[in-house]
C-alpha positions in Angstrom: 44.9 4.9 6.9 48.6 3.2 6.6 51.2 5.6 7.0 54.6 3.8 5.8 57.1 6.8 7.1 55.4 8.9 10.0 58.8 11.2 9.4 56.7 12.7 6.6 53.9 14.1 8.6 54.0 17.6 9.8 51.9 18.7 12.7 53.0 22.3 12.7 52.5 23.3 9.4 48.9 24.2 7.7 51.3 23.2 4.4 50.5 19.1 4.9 53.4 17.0 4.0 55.9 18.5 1.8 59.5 17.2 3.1 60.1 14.7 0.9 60.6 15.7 -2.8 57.7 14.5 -5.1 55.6 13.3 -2.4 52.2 14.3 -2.8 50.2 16.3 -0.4 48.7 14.9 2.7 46.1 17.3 4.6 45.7 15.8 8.2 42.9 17.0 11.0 44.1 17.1 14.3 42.2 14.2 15.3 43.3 12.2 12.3 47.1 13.7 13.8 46.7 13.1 17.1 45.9 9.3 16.5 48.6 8.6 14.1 50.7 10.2 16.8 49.4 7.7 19.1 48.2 10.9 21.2 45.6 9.6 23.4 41.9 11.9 22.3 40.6 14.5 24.3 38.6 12.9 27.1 34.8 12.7 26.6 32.3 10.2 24.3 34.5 8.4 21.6 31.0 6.6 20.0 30.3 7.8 16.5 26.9 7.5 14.4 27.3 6.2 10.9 24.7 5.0 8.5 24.8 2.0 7.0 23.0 2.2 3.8 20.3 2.6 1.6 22.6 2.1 -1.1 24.8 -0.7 1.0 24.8 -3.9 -1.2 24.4 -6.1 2.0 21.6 -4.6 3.3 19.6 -6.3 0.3 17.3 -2.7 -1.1 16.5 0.3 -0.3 17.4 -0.3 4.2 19.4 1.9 5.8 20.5 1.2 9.4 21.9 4.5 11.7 24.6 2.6 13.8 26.1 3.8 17.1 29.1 2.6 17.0 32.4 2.2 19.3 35.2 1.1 17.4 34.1 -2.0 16.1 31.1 -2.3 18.5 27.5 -1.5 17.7 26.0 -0.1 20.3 22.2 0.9 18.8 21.0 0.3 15.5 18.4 1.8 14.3 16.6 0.6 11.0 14.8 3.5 9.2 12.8 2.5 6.2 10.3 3.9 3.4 13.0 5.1 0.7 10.9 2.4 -2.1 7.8 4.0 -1.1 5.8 2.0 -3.5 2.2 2.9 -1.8 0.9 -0.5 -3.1 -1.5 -1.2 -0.4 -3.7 2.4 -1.9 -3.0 1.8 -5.3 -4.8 -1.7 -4.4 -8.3 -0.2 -3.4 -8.3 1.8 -6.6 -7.7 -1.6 -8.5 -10.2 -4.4 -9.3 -10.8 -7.4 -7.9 -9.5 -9.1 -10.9 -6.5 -6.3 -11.1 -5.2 -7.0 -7.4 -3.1 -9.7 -7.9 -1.0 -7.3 -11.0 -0.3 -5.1 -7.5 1.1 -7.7 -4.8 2.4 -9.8 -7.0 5.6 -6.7 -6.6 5.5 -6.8 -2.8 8.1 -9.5 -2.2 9.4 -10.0 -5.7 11.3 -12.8 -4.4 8.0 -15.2 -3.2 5.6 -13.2 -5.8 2.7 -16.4 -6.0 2.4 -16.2 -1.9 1.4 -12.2 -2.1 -1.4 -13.4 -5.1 -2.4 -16.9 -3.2 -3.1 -14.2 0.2 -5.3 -11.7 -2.0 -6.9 -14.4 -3.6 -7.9 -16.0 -0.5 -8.9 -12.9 1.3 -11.0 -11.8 -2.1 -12.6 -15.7 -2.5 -13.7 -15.1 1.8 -15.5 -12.5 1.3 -17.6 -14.1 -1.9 -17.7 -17.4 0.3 -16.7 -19.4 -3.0 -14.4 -22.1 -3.0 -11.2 -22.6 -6.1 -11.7 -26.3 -7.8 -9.7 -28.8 -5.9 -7.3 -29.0 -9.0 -6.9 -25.2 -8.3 -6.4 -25.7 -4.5 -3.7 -28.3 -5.4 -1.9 -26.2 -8.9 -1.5 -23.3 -6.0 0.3 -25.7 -3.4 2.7 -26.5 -6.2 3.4 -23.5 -7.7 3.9 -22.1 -3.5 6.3 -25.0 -2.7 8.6 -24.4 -5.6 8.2 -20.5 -5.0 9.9 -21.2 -1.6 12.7 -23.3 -3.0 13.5 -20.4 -5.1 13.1 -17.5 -2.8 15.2 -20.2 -0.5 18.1 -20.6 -3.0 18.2 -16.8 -3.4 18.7 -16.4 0.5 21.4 -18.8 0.1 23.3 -17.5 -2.6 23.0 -14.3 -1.5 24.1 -15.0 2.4 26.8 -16.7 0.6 28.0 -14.0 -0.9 27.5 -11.1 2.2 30.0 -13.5 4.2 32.5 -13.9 1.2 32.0 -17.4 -0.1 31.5 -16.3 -3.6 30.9 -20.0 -4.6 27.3 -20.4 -2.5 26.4 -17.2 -4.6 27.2 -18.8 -8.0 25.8 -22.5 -7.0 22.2 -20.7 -5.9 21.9 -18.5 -8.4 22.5 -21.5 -11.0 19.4 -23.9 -9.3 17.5 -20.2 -9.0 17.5 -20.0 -12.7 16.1 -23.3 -13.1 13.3 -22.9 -11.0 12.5 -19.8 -13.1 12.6 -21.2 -16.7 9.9 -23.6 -15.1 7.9 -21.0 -13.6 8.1 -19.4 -17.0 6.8 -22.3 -19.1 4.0 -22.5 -16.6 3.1 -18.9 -15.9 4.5 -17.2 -19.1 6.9 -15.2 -16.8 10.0 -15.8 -14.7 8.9 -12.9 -11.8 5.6 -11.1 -11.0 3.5 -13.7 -12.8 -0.2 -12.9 -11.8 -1.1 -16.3 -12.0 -3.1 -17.0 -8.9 -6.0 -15.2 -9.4 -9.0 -15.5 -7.6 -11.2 -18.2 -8.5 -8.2 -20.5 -9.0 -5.5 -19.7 -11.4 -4.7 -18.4 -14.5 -4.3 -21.4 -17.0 -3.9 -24.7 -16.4 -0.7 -26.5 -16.3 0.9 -27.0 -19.8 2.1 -30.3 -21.5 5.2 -31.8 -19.9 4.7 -30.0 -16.4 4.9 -33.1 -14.7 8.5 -34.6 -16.4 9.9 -30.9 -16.5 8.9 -30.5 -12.7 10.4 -34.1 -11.8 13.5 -33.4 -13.5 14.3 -30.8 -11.4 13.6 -32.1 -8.3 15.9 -35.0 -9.4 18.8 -33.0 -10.1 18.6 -30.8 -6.5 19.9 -33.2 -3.7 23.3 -33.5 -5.4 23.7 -30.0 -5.7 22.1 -28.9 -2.0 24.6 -31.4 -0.9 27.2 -29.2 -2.1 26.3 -26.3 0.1 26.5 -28.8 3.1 30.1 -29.8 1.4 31.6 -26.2 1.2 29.7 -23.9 4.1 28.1 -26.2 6.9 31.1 -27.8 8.3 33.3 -25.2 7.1 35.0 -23.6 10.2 35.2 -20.3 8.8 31.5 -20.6 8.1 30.5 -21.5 11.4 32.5 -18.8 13.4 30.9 -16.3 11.2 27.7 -17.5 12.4 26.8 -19.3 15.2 26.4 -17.3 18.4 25.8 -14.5 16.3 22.7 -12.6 16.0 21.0 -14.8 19.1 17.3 -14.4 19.5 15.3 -16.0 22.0 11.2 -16.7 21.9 10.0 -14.3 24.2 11.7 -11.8 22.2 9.9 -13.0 19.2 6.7 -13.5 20.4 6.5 -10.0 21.8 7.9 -8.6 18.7 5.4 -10.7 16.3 8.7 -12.3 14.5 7.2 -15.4 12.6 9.4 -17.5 10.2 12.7 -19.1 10.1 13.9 -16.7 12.4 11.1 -17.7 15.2 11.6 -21.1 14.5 15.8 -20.9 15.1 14.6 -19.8 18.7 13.2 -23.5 19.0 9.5 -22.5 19.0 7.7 -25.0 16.8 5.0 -23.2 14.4 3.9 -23.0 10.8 0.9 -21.6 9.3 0.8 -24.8 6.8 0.1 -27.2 9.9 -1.2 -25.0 12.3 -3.8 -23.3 10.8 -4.1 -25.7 7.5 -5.2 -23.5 4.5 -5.6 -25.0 0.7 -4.5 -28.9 1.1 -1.3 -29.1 3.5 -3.3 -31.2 6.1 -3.7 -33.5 3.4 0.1 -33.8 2.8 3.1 -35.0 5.1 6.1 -32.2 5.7 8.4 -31.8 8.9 8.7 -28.4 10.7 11.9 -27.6 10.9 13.3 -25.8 14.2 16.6 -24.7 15.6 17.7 -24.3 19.1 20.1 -21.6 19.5 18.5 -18.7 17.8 21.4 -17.7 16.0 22.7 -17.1 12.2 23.4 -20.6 11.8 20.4 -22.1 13.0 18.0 -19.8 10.4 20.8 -20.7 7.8 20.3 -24.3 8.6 16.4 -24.3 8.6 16.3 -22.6 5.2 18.5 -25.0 3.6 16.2 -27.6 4.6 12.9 -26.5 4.1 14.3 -26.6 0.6 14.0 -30.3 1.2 10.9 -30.4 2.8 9.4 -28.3 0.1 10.6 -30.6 -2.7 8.7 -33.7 -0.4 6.2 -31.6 -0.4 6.1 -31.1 -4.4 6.4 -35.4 -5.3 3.1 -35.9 -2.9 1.6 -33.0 -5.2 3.1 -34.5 -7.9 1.3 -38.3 -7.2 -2.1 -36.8 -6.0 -2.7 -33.7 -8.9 -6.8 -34.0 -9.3 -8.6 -33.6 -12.4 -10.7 -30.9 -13.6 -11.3 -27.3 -13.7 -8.4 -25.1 -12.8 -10.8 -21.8 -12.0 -14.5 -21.8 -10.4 -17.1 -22.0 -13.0 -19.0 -18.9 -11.8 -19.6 -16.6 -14.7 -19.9 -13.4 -11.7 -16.1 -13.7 -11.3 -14.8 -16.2 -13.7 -14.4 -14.8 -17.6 -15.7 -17.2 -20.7 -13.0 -18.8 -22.5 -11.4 -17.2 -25.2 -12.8 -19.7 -27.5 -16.0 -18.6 -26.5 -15.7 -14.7 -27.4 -15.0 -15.4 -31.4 -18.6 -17.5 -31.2 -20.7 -15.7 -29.1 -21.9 -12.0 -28.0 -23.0 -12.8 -24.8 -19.9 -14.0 -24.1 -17.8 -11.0 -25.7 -20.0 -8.1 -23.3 -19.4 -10.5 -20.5 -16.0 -10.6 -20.9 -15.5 -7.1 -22.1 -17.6 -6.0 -18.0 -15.0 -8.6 -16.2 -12.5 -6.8 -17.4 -13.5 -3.4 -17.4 -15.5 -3.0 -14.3 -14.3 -6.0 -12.5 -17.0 -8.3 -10.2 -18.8 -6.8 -6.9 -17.8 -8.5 -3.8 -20.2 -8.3 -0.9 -19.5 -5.9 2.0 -17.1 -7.3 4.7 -14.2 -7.8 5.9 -11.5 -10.5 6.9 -8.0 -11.1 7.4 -6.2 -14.2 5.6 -2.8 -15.1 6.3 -0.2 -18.0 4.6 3.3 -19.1 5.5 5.3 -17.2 3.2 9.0 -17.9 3.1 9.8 -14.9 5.5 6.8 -16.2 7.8 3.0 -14.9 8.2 2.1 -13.2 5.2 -1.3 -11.8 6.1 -4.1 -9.8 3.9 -6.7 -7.6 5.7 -9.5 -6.1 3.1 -12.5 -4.5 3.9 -15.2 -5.0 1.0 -18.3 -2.2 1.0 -20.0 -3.9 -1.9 -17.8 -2.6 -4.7 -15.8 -3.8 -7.6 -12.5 -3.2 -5.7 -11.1 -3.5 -2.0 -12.0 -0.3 0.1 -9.4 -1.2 2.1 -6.6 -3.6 1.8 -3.8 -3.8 4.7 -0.5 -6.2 3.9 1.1 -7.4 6.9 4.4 -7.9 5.0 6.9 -10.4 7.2 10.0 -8.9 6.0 8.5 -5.3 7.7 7.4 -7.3 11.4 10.8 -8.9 11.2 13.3 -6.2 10.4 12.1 -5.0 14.6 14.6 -7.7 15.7 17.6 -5.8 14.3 18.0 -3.9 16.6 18.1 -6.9 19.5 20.2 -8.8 17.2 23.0 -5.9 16.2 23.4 -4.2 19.7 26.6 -5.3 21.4 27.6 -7.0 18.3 30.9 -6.5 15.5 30.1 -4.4 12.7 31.5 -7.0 10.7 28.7 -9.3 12.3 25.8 -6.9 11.0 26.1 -8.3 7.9 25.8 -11.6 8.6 22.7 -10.6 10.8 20.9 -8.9 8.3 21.2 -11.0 6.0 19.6 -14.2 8.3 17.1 -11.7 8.8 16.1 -12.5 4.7 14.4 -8.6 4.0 12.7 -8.2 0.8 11.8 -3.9 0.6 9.1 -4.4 -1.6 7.5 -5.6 1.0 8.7 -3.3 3.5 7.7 0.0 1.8 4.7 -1.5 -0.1 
């Protein structure tokens, strides 16, 4: 609070302020007194707890964060989470099969095709089947530009937590690209329930190919401009580097995965270490940092934004012919054309749909390098037409543990840059 003339202040009297004629009433505890009297406090603990959230735009949903603070300084941070409480995981064994990927598809609304391509896989384990290569290869592309999106949303919206205003407007503008061609393709911007298990929903329509190139043609001028305004922009760079440091040890004993294990210097990604769908079949860099710090994970996202769009022009080259789902009429249903003609093929649809497929009992775990880092699915199958048990291992949840390593001894000010490196999505926290 800004007093302009302390003269106005009365210490004495229970009245507030009333010496000066029209001025209006100021009420004043006698700690709030004592400190704009410049009377040292009683001696004893001056730390306070404050909460920082779940309504707090920075903290990006539903997070909140009980901060113990001294003056500027956080002390402990403690992240307390659940207020989305979707319950997605039980709502998932009382769907289908065929249903499932309607349910994860909302986990991390901002990379929705990795939560579908990690049910699918866990689902097509269990019934040992294979997608169609053109599948396998539909699914790497649709993943790759899911990233650059749920990228460019990180960096407009870590943009705009620090103040530059202009990153949030320049990500958000490529972000809505990205969606008009997910819509063409999927028929929806968001939550598109278009990998599916089997392979995918439809295949792709006329003019993916030109639409798809023309967007990749028109993103290195305008990544360039975030490198212009925010990577060698002083301000930029004292807001982030040295801030929020994390080494390996802390994220290996944590289970970090990600960007933010991959800023600690530690070279690993699911997509060349443990090679699922084609990416052994196609050339990308892994991109580390080595200080651990803000910068460093706001560095490597920018450029896996690159990598994924080299990624995309190999897809793009080698896209096989054929089938876009498994031709297996136990979990595949006839096409529509199909239904008008024949009755076999109505009931058959009308049981796929209704009742869903039986999987054989089992169980496995499946896991894909989702933008956040390892997005795994654990289902347990006892012969039925849906999971019995299905376990997300969401990233954002593993990774919001580092806060408080990252926050404690740090500026307030600082905790927003941190949690917003940190990249948390709460659907897939509270799922």
């Amino acid at each position: 609070m800004t007093v302009a003339d302390p003269t106005i202040i009365d210490l004495g009297d229970d009245s507030g302020v009333r010496r000066r004629t029209g001025s209006p009433v100021l009420r004043l505890s006698e700690a709030d007194a004592a400190a704009l009297a410049d009377v040292p406090a009683e001696a004893g603990d001056q730390r306070m707890v404050i909460n920082m959230g779940p309504q707090h735009p920075s903290t990006h949903g539903v997070l909140r964060l009980m901060l113990e603070m001294e003056g500027e300084t956080v002390l402990r941070c403690k992240p307390i989470v659940g207020y989305l409480h979707t319950g997605m995981e039980k709502t998932g064994e009382q769907l289908s099969y065929l249903q499932g990927p309607t349910n994860v598809t909302r986990m991390d609304y901002a990379s929705p095709l990795f939560n579908e391509l990690v049910f699918s896989l866990a689902t097509e384990a269990l019934l040992e089947i294979e997608a169609p290569p053109r599948a396998v290869w539909i699914r790497m592309l649709m993943c790759e530009l899911n990233r650059m999106s749920s990228h460019l949303l990180f960096q407009a919206t870590n943009g705009l937590d620090l103040g530059a205003v202009s990153a949030m407007i320049y990500g958000w503008r490529l972000r809505e690209d990205m969606l008009r061609l997910f819509e063409k393709i999927t028929g929806l911007r968001m939550n598109h329930n278009y990998i599916r298990p089997g392979g995918v929903a439809a295949d792709l329509p006329d003019g993916w190919r030109d639409d798809t190139l023309r967007l990749l043609d028109s993103f290195p001028d305008k990544l360039d401009e975030f490198d212009q305004l925010l990577t060698g922009q002083p301000i930029w760079r004292e807001r982030l580097q040295g801030v929020g440091v994390l080494n390996t040890a802390e994220c290996l004993a944590l289970g970090v995965t990600g960007p933010l294990l991959r800023s600690t210097g530690y070279d690993w990604d699911l997509r060349r270490d443990q090679p699922y769908l084609a990416y052994d079949e196609v050339d990308f860099d892994v991109l580390v940092g080595s200080y651990g710090d803000c910068f460093d994970r706001y560095a490597i996202r920018l450029n896996e934004i690159r990598e994924s769009m080299r990624i995309v022009r190999q897809i793009l080259e080698r896209m096989p012919a054929g089938d876009y789902r498994i031709q297996d009429k136990k979990v595949t249903p006839p096409p529509r054309a199909r239904i008008d003609e024949s009755m076999e093929a109505l009931i058959h649809h009308f049981k796929i749909f209704t009742e869903g497929f039986k999987v054989p009992e089992g169980e496995v775990y499946v896991a894909v390098e989702s933008p956040r880092g390892e997005l795994g699915c654990y289902m347990v199958s006892d012969g039925g037409p849906h999971p019995y048990r299905m376990h997300i291992r969401g990233p954002s949840f593993v990774n919001l543990q580092c806060l408080p390593h990252l926050m404690a001894g740090g500026l307030l000010a600082d905790g927003v840059a941190i949690i917003s490196s940190v990249d948390p999505i709460m659907g897939d926290v509270d799922r």
